[in-house]
PyMOL CGO cylinders between C-alpha atoms (Angstrom):
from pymol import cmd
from pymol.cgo import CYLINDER

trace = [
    CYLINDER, -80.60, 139.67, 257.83, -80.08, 139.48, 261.42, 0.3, 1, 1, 1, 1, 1, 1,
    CYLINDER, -80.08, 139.48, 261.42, -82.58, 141.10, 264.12, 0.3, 1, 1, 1, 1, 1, 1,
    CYLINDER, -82.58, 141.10, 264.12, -81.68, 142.08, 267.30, 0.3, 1, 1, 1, 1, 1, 1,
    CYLINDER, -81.68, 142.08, 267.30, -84.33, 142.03, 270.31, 0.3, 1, 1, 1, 1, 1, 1,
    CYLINDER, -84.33, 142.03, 270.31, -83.57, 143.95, 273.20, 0.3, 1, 1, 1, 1, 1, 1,
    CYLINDER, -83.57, 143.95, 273.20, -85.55, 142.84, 276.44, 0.3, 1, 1, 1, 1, 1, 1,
    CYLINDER, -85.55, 142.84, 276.44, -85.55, 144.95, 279.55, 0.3, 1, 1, 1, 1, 1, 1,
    CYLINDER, -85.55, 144.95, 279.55, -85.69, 143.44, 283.23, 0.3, 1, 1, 1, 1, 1, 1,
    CYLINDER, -85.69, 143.44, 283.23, -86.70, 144.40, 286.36, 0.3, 1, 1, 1, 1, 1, 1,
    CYLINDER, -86.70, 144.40, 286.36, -86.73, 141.13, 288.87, 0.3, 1, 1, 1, 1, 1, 1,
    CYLINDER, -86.73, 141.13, 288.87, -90.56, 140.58, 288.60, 0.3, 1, 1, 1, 1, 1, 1,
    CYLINDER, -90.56, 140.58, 288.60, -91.75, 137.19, 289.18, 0.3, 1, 1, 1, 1, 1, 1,
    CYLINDER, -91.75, 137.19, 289.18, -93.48, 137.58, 285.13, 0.3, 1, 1, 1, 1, 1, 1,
    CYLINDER, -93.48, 137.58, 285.13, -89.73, 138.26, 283.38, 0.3, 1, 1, 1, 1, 1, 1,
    CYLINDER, -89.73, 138.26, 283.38, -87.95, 134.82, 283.52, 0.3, 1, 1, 1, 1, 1, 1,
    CYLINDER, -87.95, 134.82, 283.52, -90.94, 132.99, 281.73, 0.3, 1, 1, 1, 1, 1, 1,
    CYLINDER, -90.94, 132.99, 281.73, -91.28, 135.85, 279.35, 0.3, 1, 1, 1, 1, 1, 1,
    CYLINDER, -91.28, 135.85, 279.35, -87.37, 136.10, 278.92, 0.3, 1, 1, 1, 1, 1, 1,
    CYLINDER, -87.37, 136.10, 278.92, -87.72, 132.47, 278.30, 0.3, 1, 1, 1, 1, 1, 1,
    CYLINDER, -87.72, 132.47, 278.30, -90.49, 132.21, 275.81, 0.3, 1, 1, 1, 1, 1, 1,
    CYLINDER, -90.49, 132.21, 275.81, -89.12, 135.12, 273.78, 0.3, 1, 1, 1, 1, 1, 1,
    CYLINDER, -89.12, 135.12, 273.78, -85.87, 133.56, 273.42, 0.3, 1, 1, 1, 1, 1, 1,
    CYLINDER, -85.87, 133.56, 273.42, -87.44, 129.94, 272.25, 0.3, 1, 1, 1, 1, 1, 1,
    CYLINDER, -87.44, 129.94, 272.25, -89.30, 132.01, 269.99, 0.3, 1, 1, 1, 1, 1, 1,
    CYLINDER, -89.30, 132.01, 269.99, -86.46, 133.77, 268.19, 0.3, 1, 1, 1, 1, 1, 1,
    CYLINDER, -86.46, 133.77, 268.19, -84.93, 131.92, 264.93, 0.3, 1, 1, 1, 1, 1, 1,
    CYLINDER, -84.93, 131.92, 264.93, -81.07, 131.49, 264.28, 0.3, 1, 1, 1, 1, 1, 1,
    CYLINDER, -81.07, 131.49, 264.28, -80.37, 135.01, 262.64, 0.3, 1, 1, 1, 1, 1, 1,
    CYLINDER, -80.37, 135.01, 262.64, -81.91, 136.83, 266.09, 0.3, 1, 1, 1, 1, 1, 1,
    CYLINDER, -81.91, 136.83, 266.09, -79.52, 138.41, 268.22, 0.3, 1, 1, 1, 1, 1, 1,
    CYLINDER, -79.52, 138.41, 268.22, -81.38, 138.38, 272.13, 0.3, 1, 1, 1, 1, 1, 1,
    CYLINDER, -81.38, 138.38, 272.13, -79.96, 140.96, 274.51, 0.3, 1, 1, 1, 1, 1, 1,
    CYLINDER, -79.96, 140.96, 274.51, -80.60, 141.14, 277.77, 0.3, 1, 1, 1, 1, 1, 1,
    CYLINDER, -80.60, 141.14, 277.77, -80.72, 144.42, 279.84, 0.3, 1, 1, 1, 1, 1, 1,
    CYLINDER, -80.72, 144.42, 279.84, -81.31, 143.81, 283.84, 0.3, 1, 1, 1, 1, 1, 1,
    CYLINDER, -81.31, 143.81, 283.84, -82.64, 147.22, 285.33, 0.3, 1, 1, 1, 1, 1, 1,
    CYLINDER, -82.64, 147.22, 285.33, -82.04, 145.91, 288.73, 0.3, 1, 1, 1, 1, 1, 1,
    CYLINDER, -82.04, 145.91, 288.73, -78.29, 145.29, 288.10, 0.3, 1, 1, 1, 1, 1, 1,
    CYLINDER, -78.29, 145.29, 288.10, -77.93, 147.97, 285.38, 0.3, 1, 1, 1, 1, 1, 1,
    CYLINDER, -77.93, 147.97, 285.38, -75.34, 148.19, 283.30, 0.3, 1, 1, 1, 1, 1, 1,
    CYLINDER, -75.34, 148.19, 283.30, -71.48, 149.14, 283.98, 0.3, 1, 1, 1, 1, 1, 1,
    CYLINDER, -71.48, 149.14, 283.98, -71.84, 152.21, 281.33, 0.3, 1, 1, 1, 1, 1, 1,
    CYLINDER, -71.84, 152.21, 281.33, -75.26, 153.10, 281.58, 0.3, 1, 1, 1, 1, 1, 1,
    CYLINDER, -75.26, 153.10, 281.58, -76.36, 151.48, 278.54, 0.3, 1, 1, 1, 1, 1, 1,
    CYLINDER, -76.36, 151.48, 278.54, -79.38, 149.96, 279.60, 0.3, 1, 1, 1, 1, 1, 1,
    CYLINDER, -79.38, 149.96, 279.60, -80.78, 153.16, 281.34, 0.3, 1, 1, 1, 1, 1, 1,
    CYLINDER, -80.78, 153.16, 281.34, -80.06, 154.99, 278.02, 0.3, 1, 1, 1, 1, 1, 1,
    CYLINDER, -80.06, 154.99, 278.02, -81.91, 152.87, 275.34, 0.3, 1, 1, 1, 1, 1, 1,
    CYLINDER, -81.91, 152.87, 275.34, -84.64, 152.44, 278.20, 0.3, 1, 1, 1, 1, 1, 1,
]
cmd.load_cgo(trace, "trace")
């Protein structure tokens, strides 16, 4: 079964490490997407699931 984790951005000094420890964390059947709030998303995407 795959899982997907969705993790939201926003350029504070706290995200890379986070971003970082959540993706050493995941196993091999996690799917890790990364939304930057700053830099949004060409369709909107990111400011729609947020």
């Amino acid at each position: 079964m795959n899982r997907k984790i969705e993790i939201f951005t926003a350029g504070w000094p706290l995200c890379d490490p986070v971003v970082k420890m959540v993706q050493g964390l995941t196993c091999d059947s996690c799917e890790v997407t990364l939304y930057d709030m700053i830099k949004l998303c060409d369709d909107n995407t990111c400011l729609n699931k947020a």
